[in-house]
C-alpha positions in Angstrom: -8.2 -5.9 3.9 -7.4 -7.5 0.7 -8.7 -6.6 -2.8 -12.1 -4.6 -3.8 -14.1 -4.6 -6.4 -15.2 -1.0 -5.7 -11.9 0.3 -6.4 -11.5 3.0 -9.1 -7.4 2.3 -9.3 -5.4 -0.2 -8.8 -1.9 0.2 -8.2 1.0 -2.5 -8.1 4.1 -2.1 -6.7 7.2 -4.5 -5.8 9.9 -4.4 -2.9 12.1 -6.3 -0.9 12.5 -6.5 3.0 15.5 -7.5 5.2 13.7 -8.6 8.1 10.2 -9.8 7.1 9.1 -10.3 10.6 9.6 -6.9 11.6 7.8 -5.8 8.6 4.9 -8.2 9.6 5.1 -6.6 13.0 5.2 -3.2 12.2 1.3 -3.7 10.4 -0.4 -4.3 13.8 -3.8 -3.3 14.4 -3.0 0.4 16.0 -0.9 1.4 12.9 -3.3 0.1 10.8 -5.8 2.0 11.9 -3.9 5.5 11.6 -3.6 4.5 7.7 -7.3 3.6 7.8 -8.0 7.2 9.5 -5.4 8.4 7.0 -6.2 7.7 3.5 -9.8 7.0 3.1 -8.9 6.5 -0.7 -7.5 2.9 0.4 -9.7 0.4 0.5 -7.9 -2.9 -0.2 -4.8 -4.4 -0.3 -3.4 -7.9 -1.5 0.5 -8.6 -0.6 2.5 -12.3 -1.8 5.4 -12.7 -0.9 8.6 -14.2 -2.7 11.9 -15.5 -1.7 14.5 -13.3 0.1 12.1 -10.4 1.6 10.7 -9.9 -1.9 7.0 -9.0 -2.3 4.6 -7.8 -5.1 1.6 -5.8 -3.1 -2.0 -4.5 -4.7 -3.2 -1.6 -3.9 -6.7 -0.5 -4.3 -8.0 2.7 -4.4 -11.0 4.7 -4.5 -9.8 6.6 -8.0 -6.2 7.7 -9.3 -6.9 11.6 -8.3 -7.5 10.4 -4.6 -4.4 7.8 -4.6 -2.1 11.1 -5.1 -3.6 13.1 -3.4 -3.3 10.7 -0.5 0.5 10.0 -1.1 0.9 13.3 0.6 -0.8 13.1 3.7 0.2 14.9 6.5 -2.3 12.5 9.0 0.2 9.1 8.2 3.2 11.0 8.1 4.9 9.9 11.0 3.9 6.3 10.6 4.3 6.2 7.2 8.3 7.2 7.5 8.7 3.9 9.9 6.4 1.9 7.2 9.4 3.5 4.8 11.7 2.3 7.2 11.5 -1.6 7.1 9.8 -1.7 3.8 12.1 0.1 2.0 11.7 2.1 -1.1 9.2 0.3 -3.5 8.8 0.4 -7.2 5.9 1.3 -9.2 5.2 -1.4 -11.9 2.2 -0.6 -13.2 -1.2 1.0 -12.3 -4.4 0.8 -14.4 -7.9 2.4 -13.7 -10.3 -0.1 -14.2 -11.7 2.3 -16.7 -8.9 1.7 -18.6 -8.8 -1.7 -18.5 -9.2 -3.9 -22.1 
């Protein structure tokens, strides 16, 4: 849904898929919904991608306290584990709250 200016956190993180097709599948409009229904703390987010599966993706949230929170959500479990699946595990690289922001 791309990038908010509402958003309370932002969080970036960076991966790399084998098969970027299947990871552009996988994010139809079904699953996409169950992460909307899900985590109502994500409002936005802004993936580029880079050579060989590699991607840097925003992610923009509602605050930092609902972000965690969220990251353990019961709803998106099952969804979330094939999400894990093709995209792999993702690093972290830095995450600001606007608030925090020079």
């Amino acid at each position: 849904d791309g990038g908010s200016d509402s958003a309370g956190f932002v969080q970036v993180m960076e991966g790399t898929v084998t098969d970027r097709a299947k990871a552009k599948a996988l994010e139809n409009d079904e699953l996409l919904a169950q992460l909307r229904a899900a985590r109502p703390d994500l409002i936005g987010s802004v993936r580029m991608w880079l050579a060989g599966g590699a991607f840097v993706e925003a992610a923009y949230f509602t605050s930092e306290e609902a972000a965690r929170e969220g990251e353990t959500s019961a709803e998106f479990e099952g969804a979330a584990q094939d999400f894990a699946a093709v995209f792999g595990e993702m690093t972290s690289c830095c995450a600001t709250s606007w608030f925090d922001m020079p």
